[in-house]
N, CA, C and O atoms as a MOPAC input file, in Angstrom:
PM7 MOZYME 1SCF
protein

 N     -3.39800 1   -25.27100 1   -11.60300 1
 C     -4.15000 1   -24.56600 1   -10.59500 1
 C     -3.31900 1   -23.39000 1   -10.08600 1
 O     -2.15300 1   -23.61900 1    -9.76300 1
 N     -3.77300 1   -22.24400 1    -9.99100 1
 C     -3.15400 1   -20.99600 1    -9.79000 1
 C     -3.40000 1   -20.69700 1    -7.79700 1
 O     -4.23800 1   -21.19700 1    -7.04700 1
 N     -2.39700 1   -19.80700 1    -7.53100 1
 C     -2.84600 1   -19.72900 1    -5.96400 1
 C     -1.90500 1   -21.08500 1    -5.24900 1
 O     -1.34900 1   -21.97800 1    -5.88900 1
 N     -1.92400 1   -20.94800 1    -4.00700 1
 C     -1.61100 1   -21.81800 1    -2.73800 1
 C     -2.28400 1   -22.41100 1    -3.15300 1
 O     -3.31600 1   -22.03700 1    -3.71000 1
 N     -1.76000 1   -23.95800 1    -2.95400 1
 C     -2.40600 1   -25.35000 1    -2.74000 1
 C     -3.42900 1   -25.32000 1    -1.78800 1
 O     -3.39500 1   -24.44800 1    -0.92000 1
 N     -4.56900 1   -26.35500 1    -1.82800 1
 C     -5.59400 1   -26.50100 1    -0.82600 1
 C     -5.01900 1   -27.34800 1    -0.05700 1
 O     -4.23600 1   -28.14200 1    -0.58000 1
 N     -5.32900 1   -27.42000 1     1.83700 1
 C     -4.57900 1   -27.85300 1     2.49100 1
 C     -5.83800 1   -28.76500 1     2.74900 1
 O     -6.91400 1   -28.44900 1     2.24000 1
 N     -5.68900 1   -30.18000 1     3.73400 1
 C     -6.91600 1   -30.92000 1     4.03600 1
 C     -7.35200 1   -30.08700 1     5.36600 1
 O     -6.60500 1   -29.23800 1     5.85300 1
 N     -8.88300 1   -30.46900 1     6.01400 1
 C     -9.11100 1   -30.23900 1     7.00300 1
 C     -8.13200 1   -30.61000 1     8.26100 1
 O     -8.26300 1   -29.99400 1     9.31900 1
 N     -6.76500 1   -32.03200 1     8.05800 1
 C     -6.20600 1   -32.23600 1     8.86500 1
 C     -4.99500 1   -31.59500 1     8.51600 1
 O     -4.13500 1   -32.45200 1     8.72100 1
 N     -4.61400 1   -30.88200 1     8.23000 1
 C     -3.53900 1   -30.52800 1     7.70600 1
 C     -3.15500 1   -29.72100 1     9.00700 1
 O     -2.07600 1   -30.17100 1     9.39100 1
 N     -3.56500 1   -28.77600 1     9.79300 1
 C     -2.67600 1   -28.49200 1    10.90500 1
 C     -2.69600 1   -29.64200 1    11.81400 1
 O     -1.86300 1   -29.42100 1    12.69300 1
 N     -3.36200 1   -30.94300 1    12.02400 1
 C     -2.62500 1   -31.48000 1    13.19400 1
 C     -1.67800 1   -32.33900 1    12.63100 1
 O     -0.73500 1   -32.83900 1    13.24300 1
 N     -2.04100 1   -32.55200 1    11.05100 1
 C     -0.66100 1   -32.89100 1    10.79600 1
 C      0.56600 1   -32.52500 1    10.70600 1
 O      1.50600 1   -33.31300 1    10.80300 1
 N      0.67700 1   -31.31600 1    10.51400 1
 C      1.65400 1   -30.26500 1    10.99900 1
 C      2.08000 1   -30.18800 1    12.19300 1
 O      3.27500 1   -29.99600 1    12.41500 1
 N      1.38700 1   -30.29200 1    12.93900 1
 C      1.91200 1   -30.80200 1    14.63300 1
 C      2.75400 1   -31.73600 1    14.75400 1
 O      3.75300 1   -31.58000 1    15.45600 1
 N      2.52500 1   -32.79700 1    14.13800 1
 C      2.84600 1   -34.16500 1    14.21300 1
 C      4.09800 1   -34.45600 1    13.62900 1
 O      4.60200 1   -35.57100 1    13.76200 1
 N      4.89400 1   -33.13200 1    12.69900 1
 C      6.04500 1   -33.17400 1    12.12700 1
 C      5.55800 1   -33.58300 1    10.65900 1
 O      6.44700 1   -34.26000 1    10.14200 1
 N      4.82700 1   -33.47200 1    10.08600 1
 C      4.16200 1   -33.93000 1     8.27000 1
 C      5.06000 1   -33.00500 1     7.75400 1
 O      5.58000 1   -31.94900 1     8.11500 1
 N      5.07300 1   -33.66700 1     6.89400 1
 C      5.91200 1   -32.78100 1     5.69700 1
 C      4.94600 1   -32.94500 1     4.21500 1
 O      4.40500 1   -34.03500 1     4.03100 1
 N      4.76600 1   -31.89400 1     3.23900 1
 C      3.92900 1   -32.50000 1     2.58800 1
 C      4.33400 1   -31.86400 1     1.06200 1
 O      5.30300 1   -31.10700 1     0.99300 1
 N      3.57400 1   -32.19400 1    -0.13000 1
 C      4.07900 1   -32.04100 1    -0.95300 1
 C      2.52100 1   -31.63300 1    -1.87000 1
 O      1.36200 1   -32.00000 1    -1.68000 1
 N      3.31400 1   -30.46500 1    -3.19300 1
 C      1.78600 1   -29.91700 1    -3.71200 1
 C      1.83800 1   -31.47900 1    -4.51500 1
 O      2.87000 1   -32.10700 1    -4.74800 1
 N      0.43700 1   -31.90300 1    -4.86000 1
 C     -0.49400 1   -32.55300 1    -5.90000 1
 C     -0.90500 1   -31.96500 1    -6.65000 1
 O     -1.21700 1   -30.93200 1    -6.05900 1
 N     -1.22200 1   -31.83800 1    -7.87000 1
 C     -2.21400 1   -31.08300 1    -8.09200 1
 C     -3.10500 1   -30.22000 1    -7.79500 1
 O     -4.26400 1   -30.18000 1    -8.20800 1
 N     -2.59300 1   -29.53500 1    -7.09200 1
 C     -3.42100 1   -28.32800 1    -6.31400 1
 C     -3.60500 1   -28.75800 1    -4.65700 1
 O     -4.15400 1   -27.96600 1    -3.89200 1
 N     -3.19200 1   -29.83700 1    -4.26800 1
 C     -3.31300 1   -30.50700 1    -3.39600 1
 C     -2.76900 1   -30.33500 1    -2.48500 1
 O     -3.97700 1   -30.22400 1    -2.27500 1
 N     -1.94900 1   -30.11500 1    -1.29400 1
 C     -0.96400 1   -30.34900 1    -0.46500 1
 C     -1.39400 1   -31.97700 1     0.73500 1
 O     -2.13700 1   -32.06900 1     1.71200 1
 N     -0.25300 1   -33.29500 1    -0.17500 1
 C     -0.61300 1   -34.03800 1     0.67900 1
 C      0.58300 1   -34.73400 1     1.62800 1
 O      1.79600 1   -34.52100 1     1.60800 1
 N      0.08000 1   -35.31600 1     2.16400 1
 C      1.11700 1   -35.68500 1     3.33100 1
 C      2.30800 1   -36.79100 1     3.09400 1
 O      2.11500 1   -38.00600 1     3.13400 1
 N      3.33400 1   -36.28100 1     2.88800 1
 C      4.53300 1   -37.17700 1     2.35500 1
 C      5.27100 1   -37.76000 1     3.08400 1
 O      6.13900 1   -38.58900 1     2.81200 1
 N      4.92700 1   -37.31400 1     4.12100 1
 C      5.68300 1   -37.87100 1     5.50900 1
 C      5.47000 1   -37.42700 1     6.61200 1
 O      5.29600 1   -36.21000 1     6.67200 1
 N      5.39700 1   -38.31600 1     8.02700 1
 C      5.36700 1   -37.23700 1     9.03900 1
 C      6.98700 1   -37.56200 1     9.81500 1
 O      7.30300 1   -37.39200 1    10.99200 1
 N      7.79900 1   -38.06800 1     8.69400 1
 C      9.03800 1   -37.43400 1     9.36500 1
 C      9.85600 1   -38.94200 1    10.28700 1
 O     10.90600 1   -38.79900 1    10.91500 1
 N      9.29200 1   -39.97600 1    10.20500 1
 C      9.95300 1   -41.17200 1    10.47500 1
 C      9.22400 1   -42.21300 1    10.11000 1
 O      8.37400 1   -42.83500 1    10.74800 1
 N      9.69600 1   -42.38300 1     8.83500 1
 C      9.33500 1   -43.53700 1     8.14400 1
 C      9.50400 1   -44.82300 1     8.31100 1
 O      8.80900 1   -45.61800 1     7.67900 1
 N     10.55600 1   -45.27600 1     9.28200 1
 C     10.36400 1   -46.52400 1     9.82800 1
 C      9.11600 1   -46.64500 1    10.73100 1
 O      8.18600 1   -47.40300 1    10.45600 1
 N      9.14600 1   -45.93100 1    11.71700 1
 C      8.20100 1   -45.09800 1    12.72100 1
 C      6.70700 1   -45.79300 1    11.95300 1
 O      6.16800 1   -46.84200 1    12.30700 1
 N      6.27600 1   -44.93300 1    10.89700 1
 C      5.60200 1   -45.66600 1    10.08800 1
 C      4.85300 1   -46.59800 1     9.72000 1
 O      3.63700 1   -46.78900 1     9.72900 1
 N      6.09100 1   -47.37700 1     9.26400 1
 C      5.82200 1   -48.58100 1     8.59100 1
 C      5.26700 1   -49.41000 1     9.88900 1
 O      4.19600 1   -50.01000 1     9.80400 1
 N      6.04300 1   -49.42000 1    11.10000 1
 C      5.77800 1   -50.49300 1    12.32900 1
 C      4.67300 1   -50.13900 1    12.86200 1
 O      3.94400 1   -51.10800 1    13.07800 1
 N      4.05800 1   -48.71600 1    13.29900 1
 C      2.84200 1   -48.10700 1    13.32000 1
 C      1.89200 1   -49.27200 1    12.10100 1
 O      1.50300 1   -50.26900 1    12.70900 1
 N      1.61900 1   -49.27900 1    11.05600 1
 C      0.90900 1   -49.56500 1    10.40100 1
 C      1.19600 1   -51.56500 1    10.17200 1
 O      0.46100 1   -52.29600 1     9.50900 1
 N      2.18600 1   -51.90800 1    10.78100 1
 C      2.18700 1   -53.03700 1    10.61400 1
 C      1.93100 1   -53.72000 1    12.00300 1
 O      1.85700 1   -54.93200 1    12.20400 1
 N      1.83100 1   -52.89600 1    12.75100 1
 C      1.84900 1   -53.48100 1    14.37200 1
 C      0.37400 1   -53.04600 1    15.08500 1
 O     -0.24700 1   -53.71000 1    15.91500 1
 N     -0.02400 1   -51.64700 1    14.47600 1
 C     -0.96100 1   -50.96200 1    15.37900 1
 C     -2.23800 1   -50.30900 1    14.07000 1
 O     -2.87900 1   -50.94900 1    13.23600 1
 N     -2.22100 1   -48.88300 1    14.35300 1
 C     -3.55000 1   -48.85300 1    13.28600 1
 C     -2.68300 1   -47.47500 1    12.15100 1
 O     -1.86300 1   -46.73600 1    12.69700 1
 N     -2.90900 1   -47.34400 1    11.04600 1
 C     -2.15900 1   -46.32600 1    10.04500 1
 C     -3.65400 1   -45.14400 1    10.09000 1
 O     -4.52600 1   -45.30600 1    10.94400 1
 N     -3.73600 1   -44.00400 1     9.04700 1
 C     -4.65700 1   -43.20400 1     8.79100 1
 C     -3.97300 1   -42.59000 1     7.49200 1
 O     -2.88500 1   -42.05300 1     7.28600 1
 N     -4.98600 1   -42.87200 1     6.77000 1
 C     -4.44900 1   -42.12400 1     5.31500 1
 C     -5.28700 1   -40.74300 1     5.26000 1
 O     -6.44600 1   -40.93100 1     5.63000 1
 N     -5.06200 1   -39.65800 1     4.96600 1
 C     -5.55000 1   -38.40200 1     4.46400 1
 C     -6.24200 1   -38.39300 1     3.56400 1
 O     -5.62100 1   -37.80400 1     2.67900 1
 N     -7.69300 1   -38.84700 1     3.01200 1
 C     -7.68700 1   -39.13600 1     1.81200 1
 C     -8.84500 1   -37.60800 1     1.16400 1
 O     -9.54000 1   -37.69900 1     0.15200 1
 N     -8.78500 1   -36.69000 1     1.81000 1
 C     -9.46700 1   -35.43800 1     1.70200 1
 C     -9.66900 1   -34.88700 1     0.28100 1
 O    -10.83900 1   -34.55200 1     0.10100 1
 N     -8.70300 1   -34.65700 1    -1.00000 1
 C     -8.76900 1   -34.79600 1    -1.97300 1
 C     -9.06700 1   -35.63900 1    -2.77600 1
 O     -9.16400 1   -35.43700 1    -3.98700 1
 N     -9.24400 1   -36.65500 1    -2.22900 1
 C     -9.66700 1   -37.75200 1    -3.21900 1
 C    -11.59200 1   -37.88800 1    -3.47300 1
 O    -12.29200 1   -38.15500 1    -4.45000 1
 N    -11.91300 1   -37.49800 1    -1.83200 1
 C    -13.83800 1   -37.41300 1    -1.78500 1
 C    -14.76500 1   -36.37700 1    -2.12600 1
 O    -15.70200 1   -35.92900 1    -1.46400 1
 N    -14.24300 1   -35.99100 1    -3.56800 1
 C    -15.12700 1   -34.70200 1    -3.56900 1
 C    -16.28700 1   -35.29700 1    -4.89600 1
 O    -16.08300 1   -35.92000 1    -5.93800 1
 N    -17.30700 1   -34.85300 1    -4.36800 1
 C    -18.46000 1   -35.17900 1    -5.56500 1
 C    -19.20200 1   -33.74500 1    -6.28600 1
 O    -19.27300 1   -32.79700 1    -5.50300 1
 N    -19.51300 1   -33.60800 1    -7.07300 1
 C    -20.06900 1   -32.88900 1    -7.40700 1
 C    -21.72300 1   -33.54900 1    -8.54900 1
 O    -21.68600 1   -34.07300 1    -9.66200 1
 N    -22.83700 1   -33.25800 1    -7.76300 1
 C    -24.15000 1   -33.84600 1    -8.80500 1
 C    -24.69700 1   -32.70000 1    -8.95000 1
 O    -24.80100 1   -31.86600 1    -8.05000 1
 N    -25.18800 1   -32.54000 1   -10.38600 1
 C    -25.92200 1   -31.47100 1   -10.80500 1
 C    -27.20800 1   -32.14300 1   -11.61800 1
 O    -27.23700 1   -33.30000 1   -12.03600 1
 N    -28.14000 1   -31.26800 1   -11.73000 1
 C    -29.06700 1   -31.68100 1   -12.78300 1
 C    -30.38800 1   -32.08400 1   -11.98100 1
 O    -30.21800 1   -32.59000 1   -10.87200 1
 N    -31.51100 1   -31.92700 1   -12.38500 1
 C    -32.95700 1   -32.36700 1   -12.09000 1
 C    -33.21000 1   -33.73300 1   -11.30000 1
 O    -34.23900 1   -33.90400 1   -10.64600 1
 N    -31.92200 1   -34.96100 1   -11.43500 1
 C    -32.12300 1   -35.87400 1   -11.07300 1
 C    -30.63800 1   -36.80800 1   -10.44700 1
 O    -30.25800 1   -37.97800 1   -10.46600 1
 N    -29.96800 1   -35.05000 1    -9.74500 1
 C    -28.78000 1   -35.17100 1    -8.87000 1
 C    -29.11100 1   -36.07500 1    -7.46500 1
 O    -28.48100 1   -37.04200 1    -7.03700 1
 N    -30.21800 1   -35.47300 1    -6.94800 1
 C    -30.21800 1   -36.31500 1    -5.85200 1
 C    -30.74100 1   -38.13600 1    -5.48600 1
 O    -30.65300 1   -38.89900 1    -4.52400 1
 N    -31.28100 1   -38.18800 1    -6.85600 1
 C    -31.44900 1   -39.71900 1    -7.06500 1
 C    -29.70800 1   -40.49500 1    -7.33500 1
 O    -29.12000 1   -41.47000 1    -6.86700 1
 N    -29.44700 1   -39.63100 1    -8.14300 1
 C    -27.84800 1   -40.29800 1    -8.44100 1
 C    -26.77400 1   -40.27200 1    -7.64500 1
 O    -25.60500 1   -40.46700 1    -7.97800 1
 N    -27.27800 1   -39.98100 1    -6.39200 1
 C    -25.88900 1   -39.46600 1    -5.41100 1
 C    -26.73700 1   -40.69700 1    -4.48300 1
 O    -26.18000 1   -41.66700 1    -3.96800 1
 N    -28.11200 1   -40.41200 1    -4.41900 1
 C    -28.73400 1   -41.71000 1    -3.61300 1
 C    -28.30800 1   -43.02200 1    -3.68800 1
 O    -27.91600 1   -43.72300 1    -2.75500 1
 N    -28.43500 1   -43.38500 1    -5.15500 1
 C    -27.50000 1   -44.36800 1    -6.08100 1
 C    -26.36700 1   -44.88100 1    -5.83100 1
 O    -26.07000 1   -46.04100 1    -6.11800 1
 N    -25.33300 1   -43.74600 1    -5.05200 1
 C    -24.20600 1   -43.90200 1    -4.61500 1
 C    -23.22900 1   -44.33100 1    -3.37600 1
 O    -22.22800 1   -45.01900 1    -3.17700 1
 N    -24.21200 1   -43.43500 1    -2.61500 1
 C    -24.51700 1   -43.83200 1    -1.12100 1
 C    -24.98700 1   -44.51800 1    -0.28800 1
 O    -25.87100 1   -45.15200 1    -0.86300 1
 N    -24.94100 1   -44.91400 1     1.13900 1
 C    -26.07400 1   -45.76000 1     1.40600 1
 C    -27.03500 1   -44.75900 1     2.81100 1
 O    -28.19200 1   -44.89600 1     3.20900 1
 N    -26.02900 1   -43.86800 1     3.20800 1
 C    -26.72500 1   -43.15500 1     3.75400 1
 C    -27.88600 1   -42.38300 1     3.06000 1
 O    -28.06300 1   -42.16900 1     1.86100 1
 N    -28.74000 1   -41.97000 1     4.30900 1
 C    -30.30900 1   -41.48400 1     3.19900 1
 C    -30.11000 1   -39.67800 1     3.08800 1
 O    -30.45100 1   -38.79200 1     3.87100 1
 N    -29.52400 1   -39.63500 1     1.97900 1
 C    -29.46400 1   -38.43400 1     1.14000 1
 C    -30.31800 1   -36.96400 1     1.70200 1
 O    -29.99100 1   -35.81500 1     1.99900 1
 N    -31.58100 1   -37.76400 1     1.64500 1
 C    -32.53400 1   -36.56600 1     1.62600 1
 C    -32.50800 1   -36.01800 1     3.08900 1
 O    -33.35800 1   -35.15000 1     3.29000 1
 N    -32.01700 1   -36.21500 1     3.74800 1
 C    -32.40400 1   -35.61200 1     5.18600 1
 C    -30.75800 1   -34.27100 1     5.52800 1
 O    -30.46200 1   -33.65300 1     6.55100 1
 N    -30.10100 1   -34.31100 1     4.19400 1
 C    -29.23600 1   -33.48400 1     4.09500 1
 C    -29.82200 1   -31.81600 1     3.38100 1
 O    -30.29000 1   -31.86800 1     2.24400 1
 N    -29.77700 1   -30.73600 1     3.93000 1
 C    -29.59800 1   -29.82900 1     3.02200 1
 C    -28.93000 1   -29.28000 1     2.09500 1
 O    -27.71500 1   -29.33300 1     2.28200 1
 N    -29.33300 1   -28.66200 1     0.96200 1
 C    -28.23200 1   -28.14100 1    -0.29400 1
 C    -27.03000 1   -27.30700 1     0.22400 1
 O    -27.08300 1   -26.30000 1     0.93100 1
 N    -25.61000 1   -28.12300 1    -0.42300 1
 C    -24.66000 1   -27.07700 1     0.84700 1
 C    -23.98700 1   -28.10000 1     1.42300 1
 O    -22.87700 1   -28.53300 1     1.11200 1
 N    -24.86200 1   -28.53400 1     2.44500 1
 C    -24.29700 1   -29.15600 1     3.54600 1
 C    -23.58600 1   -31.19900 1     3.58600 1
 O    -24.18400 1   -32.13600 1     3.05600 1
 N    -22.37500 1   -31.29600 1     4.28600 1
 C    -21.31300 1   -32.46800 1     4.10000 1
 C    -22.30100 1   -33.40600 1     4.74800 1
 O    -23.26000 1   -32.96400 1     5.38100 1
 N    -22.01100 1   -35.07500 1     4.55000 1
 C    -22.62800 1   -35.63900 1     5.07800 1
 C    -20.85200 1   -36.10200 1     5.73000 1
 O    -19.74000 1   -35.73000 1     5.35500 1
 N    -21.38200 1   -37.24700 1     7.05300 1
 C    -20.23200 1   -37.57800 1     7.53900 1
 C    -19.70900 1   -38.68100 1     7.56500 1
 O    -18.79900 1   -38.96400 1     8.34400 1
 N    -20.30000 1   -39.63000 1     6.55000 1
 C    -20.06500 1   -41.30000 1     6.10200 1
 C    -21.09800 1   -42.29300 1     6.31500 1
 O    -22.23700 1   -41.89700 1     6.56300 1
 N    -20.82500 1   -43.63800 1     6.24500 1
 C    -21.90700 1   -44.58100 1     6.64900 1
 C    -22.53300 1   -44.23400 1     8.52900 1
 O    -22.15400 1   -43.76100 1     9.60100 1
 N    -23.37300 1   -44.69700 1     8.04900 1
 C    -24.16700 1   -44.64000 1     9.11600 1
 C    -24.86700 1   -45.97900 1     9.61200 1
 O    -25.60800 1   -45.96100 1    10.59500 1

């Protein structure tokens, strides 16, 4: 992939937060925010958050895209316009 890495939508407050991050595949993901014990006890004591922004991308094409994304989902598809994100279960 040519160009700057794509950053996630959280990528400046993770930057706030002290993240440090690293390219993926075109990716820039979060490798740390800089105290990794910090971390681990966060996620073993209280609640973690993974970035997972590169990982949810879909792409459906074809005459019978929106049946197959229906297929996929459980939210109801059709009340979305062409274009536009949906924002998870519902």
């Amino acid at each position: 992939m040519a160009g700057e890495p794509i950053r996630s939508v959280w990528y400046d407050l993770q930057a706030e937060q002290g993240a440090e991050f690293e390219d993926f595949d075109g990716w820039l993901w979060t490798a740390t925010l800089g105290d990794v014990a910090g971390e681990y006890e966060a996620i073993r004591t209280d609640v973690g958050m993974w970035d997972v922004f590169p990982l949810v991308k879909w792409d459906f094409v074809g005459p019978d895209a929106l049946v197959a994304a229906q297929r996929t989902f459980t939210n109801d598809l059709r009340s979305l316009e062409v274009g536009q994100v949906g924002t998870g279960p519902s």
